[in-house]
Backbone as a ProteinNet text record, in pm:
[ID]
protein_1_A
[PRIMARY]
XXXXXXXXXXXXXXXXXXXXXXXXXXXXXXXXXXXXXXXXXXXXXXXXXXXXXXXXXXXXXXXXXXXXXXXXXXXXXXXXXXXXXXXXXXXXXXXXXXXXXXXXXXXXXXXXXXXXXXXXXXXXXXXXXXXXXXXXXXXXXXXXXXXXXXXXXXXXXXXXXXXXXXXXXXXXXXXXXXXXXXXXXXXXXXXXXXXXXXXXXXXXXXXXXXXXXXXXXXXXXXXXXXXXXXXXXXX
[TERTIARY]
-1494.6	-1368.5	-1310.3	-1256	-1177	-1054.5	-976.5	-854.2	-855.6	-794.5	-792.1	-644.9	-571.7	-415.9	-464.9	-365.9	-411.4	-307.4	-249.6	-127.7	-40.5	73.6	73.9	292.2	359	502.1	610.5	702.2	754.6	931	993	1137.5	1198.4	1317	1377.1	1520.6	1570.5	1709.4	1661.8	1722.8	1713.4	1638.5	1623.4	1586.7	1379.4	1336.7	1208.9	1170.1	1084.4	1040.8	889.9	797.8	661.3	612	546.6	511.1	354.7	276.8	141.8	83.6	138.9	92.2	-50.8	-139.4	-318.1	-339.1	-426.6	-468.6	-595.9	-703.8	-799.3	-875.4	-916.7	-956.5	-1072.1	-1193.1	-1329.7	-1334	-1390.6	-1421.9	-1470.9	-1387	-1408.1	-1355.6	-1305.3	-1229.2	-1048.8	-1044.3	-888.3	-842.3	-729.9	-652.9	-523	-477.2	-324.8	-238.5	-140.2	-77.8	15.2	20.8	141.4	242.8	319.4	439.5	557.3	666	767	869.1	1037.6	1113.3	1139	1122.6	1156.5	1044.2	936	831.4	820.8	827.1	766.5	655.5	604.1	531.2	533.8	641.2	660.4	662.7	732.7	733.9	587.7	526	342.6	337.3	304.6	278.1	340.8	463.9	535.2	500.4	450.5	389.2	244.5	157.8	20.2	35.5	131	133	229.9	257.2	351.9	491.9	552.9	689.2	785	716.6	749.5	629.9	734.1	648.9	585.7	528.5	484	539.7	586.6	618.3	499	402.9	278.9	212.6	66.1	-51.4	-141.3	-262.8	-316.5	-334.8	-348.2	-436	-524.8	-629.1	-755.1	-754	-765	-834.6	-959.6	-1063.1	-1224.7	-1264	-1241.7	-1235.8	-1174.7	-1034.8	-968.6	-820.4	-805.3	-691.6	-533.3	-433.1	-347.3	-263.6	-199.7	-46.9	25.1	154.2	253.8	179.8	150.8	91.5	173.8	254	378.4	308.7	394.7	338.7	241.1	261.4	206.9	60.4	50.2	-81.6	-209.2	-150.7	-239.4	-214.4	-174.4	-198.6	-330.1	-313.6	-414.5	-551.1	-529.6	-640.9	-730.4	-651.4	-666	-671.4	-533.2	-464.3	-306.5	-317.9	-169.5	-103.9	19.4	104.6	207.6	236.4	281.1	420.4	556.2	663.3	714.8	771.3	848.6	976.4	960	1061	1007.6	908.7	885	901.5	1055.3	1092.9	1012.2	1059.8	1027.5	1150.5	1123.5	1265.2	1268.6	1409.5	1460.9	1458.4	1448.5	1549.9	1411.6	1298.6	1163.2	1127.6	983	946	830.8	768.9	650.6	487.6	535.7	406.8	423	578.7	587.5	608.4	641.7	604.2	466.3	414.5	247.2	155.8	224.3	207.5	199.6	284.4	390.1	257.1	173.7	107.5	-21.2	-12.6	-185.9	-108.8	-21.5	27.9	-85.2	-174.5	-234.6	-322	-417.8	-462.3	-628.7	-707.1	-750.2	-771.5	-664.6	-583.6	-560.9	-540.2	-493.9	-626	-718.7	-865.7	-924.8	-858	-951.8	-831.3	-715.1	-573.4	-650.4	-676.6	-740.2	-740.3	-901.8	-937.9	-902.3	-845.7	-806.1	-652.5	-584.2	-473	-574.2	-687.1	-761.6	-789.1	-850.9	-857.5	-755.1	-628	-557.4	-442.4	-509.3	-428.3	-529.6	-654.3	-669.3	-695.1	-657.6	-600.5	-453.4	-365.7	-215.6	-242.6	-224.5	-242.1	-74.3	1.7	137.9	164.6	115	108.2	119.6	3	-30.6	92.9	118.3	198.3	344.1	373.7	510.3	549.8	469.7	454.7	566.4	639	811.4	870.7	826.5	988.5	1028.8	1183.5	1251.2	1247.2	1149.9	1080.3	1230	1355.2	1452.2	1491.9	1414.6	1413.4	1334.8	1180	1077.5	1158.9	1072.4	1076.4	1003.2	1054.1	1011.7	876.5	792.3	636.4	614.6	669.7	648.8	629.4	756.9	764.6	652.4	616.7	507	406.1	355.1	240.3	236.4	337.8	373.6	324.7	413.2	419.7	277.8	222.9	113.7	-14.3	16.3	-69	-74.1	88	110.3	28.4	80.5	-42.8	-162.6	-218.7	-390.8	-431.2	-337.2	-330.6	-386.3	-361.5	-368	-529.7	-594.3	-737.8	-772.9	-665.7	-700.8	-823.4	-874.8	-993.7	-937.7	-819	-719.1	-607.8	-551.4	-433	-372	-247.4	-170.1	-52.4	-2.3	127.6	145.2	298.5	405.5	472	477	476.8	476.2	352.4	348.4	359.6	433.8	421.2	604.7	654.6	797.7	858.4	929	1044.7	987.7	825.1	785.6	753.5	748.4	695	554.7	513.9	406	252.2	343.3	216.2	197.7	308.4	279	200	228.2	171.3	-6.9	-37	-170.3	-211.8	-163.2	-208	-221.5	-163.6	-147.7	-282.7	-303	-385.3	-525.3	-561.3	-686.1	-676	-583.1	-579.5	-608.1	-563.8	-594.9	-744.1	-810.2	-953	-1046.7	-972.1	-1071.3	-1040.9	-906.8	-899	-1014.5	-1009.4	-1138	-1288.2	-1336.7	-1413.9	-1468.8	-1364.4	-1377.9	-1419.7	-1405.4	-1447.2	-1308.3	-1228.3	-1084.2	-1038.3	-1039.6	-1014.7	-854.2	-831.2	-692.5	-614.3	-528.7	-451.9	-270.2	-244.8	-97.7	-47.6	59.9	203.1	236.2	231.2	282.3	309.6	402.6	516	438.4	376.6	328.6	210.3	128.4	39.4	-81.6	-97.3	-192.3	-259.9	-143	-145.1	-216	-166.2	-239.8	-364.5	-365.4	-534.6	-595.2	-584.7	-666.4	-715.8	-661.8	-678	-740.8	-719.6	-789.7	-902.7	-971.2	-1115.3	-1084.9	-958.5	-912.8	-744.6	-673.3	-565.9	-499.2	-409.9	-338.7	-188.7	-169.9	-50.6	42.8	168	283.8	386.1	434.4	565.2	624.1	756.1	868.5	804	752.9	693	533.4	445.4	350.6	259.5	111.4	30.1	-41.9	-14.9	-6.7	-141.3	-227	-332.9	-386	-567.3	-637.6	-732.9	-834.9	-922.6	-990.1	-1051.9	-1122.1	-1020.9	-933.2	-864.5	-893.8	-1034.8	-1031	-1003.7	-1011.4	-994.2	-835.4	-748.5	-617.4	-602	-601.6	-552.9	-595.2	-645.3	-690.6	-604.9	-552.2	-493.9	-362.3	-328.4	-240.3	-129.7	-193.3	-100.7	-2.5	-122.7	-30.4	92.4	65.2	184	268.8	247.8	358.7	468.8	366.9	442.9	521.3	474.8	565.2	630.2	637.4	679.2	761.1	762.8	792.9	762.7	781.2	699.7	613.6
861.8	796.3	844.8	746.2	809.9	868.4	824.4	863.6	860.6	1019.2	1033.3	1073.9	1035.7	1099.3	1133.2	1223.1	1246.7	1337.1	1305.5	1390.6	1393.9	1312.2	1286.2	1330.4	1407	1389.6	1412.9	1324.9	1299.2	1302.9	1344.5	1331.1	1346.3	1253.6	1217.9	1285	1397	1426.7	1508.9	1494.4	1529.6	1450.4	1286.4	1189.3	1186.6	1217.9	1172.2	1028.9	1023.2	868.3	872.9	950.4	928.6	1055.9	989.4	1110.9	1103.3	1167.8	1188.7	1069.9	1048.4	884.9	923.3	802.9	787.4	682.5	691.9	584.1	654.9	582	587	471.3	491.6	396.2	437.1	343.8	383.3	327	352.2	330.9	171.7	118.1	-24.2	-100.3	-94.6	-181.7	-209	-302.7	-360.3	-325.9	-265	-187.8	-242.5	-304.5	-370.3	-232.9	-217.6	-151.6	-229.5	-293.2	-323.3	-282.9	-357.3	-281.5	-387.6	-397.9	-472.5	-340.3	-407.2	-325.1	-216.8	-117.8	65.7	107.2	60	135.5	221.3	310.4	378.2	357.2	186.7	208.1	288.1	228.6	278	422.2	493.9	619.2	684.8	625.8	708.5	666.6	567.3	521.5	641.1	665.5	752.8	912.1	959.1	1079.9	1065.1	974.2	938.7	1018.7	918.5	936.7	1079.2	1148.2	1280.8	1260	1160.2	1138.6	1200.6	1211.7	1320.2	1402.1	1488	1618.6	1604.6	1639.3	1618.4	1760	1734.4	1858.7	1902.1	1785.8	1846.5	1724	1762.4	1678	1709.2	1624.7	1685.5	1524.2	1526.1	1430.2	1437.6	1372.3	1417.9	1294.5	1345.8	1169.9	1275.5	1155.1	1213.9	1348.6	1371.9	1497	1628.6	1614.7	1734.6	1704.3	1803.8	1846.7	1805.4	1707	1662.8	1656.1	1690.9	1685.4	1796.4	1779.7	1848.1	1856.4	1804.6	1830.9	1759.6	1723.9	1641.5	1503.3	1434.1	1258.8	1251.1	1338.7	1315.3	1388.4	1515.1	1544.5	1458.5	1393.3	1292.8	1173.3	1104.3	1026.2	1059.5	1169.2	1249.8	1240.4	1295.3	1239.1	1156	1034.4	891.7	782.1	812.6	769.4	690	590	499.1	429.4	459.1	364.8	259.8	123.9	71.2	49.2	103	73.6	-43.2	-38.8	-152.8	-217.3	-316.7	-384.7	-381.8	-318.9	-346	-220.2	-200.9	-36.5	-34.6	-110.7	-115.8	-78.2	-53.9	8.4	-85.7	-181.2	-324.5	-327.3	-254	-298.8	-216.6	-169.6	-124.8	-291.3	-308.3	-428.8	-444.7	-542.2	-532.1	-446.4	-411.7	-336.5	-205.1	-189	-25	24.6	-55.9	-66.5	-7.4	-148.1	-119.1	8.5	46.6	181.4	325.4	297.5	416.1	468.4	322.2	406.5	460.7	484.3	591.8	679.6	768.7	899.2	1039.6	1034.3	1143.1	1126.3	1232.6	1248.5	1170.3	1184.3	1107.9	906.1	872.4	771	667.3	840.4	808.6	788.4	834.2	830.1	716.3	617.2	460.2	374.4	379.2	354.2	179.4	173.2	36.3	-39	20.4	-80.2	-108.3	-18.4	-73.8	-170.5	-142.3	-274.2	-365.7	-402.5	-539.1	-591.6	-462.9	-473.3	-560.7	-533.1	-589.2	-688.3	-696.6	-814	-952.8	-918.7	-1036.6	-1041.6	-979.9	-966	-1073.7	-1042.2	-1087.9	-1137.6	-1288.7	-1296.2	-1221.3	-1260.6	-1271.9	-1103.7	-982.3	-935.9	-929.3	-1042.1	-1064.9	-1137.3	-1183.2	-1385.2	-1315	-1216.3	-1175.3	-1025.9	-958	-821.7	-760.9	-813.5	-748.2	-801.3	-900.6	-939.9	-834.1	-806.5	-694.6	-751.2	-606.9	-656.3	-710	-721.6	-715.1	-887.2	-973.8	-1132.7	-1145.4	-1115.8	-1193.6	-1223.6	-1330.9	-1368.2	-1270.1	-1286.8	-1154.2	-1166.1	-1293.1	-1271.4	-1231.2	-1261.4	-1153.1	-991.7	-994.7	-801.3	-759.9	-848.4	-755.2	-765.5	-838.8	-836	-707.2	-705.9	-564	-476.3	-456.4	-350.2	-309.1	-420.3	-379.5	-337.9	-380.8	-355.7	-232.8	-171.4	-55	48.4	1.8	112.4	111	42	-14.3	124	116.5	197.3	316.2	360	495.9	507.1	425.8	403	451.6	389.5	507.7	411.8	496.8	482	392.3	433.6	398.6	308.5	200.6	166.5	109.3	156.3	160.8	57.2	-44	-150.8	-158.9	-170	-150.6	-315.8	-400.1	-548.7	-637.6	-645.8	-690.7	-840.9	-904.5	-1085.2	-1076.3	-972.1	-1005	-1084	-1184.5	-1279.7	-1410	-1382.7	-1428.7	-1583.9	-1694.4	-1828.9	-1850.8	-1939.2	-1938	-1906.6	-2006.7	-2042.4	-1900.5	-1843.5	-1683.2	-1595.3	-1593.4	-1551.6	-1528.2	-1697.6	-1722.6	-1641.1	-1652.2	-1575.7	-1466.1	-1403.6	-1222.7	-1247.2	-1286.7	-1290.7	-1271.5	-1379.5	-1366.7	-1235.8	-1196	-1067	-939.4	-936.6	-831.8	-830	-954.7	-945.8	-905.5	-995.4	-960.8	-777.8	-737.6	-585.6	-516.4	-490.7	-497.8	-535.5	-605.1	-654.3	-521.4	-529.6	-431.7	-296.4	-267.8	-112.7	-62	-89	-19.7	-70.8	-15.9	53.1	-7	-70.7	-136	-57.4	0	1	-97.8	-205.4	-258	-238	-269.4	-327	-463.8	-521.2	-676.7	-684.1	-780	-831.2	-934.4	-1055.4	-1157.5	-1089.9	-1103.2	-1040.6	-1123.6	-1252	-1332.8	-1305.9	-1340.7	-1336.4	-1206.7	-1081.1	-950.2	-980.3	-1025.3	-990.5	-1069.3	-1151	-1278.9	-1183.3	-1091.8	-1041.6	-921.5	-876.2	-715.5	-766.6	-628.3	-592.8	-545.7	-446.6	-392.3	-382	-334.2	-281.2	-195.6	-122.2	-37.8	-118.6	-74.5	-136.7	-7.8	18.9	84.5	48.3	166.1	118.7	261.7	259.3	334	496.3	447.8	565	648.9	580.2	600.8	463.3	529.1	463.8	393	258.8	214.4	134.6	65.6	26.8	4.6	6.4	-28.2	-117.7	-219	-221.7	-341.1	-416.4	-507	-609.1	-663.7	-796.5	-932.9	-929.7	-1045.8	-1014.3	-898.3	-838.9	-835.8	-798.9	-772.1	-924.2	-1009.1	-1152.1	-1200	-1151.5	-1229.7	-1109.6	-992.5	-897	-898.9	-951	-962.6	-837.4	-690.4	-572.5	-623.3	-687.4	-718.4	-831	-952	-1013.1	-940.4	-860.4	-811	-715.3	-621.7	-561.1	-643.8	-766.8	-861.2	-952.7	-977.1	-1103.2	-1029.9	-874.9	-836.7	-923.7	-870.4	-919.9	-849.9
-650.1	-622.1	-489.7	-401.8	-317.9	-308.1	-442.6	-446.8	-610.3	-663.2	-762.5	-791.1	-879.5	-946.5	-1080.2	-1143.4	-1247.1	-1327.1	-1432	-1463.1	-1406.3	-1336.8	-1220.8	-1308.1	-1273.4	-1319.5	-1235.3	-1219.3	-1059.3	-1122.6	-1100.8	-1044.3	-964.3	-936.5	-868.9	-907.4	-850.2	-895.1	-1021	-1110.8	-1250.5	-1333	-1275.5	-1371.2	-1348.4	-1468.4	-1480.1	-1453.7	-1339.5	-1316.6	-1415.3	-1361.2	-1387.7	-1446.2	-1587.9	-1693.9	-1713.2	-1665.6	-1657.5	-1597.3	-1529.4	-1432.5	-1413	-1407.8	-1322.6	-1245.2	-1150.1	-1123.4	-1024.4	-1020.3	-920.9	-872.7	-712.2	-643.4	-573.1	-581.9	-572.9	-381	-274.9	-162	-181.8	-111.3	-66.8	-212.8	-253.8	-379.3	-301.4	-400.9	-386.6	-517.6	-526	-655.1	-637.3	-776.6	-756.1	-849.1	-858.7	-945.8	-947.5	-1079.8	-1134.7	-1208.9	-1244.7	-1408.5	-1347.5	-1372.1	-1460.7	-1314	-1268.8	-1183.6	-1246.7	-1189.5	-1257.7	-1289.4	-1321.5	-1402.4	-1324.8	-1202.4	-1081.5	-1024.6	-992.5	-907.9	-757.9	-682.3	-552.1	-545.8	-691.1	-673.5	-695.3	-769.6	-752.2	-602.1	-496.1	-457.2	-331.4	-342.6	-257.2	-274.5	-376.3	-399.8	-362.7	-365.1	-329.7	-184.4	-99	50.1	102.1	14.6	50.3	63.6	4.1	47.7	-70	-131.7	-259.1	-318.4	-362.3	-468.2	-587	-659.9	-788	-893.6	-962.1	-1089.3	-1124.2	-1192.3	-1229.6	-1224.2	-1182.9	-1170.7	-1070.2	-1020.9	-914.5	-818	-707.2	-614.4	-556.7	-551.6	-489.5	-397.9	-254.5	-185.2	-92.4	-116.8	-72.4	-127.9	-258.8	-333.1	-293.3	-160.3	-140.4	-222.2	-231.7	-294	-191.7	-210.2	-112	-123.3	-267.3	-340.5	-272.3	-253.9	-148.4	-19.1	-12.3	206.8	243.3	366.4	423.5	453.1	460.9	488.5	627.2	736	857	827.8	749	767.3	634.4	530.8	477.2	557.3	673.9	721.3	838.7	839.6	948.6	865.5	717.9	633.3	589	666.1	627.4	557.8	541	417.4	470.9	457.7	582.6	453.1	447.2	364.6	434.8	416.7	472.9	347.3	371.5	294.6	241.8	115.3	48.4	226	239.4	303.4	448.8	490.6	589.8	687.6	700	791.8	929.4	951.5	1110.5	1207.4	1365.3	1400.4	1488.1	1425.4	1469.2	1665.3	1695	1857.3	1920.9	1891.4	1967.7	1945.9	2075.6	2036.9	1961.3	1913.9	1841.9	1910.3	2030.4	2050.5	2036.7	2048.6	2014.1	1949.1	1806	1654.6	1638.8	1642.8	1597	1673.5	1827.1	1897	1823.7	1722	1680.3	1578.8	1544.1	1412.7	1433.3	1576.2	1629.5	1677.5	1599	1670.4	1682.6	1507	1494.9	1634.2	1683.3	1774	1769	1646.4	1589.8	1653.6	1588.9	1565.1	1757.9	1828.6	1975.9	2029.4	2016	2081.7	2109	2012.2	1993.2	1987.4	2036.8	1994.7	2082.1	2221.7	2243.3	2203.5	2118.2	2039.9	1906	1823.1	1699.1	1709.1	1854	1900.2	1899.8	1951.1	1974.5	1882.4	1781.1	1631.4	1517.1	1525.7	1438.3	1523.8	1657.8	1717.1	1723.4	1680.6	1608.2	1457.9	1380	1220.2	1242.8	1356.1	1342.3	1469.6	1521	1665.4	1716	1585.2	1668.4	1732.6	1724.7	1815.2	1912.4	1992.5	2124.5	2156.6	2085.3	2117.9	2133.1	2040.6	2063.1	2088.4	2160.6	2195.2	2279.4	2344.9	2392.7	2344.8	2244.2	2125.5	2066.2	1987.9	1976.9	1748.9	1717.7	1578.9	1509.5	1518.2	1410.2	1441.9	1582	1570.8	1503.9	1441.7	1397.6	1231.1	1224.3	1057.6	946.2	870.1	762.5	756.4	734.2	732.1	851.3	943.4	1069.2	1080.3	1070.3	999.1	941.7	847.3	740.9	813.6	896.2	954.8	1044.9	1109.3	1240.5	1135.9	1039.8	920.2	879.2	818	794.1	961.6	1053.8	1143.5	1241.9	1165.5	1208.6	1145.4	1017.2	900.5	931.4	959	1066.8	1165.9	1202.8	1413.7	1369.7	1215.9	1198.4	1188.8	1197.8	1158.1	973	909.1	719.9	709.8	593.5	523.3	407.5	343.3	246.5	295.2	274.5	295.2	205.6	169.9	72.7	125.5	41.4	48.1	-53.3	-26.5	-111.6	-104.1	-192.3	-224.9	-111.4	-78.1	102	75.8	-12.7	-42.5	-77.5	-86	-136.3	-25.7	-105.5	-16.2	85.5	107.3	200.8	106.9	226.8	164.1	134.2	24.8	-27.5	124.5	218.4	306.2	364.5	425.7	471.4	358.2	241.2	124.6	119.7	142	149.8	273.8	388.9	498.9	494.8	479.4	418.8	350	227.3	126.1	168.3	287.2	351.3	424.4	511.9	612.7	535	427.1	336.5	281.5	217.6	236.7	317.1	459.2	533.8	603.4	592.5	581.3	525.7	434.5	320.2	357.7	374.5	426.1	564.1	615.5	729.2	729.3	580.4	580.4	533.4	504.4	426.8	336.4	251.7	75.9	90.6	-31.7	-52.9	-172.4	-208.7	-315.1	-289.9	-347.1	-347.6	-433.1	-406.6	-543.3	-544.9	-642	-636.7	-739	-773	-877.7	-958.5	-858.2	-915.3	-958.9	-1117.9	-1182.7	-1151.7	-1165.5	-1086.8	-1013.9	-925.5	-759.9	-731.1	-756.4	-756.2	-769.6	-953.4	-998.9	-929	-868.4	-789.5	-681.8	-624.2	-517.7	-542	-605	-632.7	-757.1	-707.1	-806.4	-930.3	-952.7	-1058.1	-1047.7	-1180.3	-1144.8	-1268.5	-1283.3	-1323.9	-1376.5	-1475.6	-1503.7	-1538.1	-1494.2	-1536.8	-1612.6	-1693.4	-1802.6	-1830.1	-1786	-1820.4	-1741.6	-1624.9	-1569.6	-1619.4	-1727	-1780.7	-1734.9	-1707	-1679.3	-1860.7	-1872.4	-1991.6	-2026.1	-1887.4	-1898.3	-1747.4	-1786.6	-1608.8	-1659.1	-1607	-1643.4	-1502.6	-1519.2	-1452.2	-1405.7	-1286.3	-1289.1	-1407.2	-1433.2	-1505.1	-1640.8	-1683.5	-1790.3	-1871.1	-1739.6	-1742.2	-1767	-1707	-1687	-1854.4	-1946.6	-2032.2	-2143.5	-2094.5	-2177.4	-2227.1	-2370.3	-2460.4	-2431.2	-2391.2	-2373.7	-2247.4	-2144.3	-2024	-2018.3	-2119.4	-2111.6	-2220.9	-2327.7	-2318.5	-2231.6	-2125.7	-2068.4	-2012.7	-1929.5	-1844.1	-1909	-2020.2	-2114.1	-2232.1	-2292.9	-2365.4	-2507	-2634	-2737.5	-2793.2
[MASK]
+++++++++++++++++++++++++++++++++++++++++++++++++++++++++++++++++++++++++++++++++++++++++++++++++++++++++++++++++++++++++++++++++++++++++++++++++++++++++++++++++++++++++++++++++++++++++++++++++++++++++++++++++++++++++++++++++++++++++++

């Protein structure tokens, strides 16, 4: 596996989000994690990438040990998370966005070509590269967003509901860019709301509830799984 969680128990404040959370993702697979608002996806998802601590559990990505290391040195690892909403810094323009995400030294060596790289993943890069990111349209954003997470060259790339808000047709577009991501040699784990839509897209996925990892199995598996519409349908 390339990325292993395992026992995974996370709070926030005083309040327990995630109680022995799992999930693992094998090299070159697409992994959805789902669950229902609150379950803590984002928050595994945010401890995966160092943005939080873990109480107890372990992480393994490429069988090292990575839980508490700070967000900048598992990105050095190669491991890129792209955030819920986008978080881009409105008034830089879109090239110095997507600039920002070959900081490691790594990352800077081939910084070139992996711009050539994911400026044709997103033409609008090219097309709108001194536009100031806080005009583009939200499927805009996510594209920067996600092409920022790119720059870092991960092995892993991690998104956080990269289809929210956006219109069906941007939807579909993403949909292919993420394949063909994949395709490329980088390992997917997301978050998405729509359960479908996910399993359509991923090889496997994980489902969350009340901060517990509640079921995983095959996408086509899940889609036909009675546990899963109840998590989303209750019943």
């Amino acid at each position: 596996m390339m990325l292993e969680a395992r026992g995974l128990d996370v709070l926030l404040g005083d309040y327990q989000v995630l109680w022995g959370a799992r999930l693992s993702v094998a090299a070159g697979e697409i992994v959805a994690l789902l669950g229902p608002n609150g379950s803590g996806k984002s928050t595994l998802m945010n401890t995966i990438s160092g943005l939080l601590r873990p109480q107890a559990g372990q992480i393994l990505f490429q069988g090292r040990p990575i839980a508490g290391l700070p967000a900048h040195r598992i990105v050095g690892e190669g491991l890129s998370h792209v955030l819920e909403r986008r978080r881009l810094f409105p008034f830089l323009s879109v090239r110095q966005n997507v600039l920002l995400g070959a900081y490691s030294p790594a990352a800077r060596a081939t910084r070139d070509d992996q711009l050539d790289w994911v400026s044709d993943l997103f033409p609008v890069i090219r097309q709108r590269a001194d536009q100031l990111a806080h005009t583009l349209s939200g499927g805009e954003q996510q594209m920067v967003a996600i092409a920022r997470g790119l720059m870092a060259r991960p092995r892993l790339l991690m998104v956080d509901e990269p289809f929210l808000g956006l219109a069906p047709r941007v939807v579909d577009q993403l949909t292919e860019v993420i394949r063909a991501i994949n395709r490329g040699g980088v390992t997917v784990l997301l978050i998405e709301q729509n359960v479908e839509r996910a399993l359509a897209l991923a090889h496997r996925g994980y489902v969350l509830e009340s901060g517990r990892t509640v079921l995983e199995g095959r996408s086509e598996d899940l889609l036909r799984s009675a546990e899963v519409r109840r998590v989303f349908l209750g019943g």
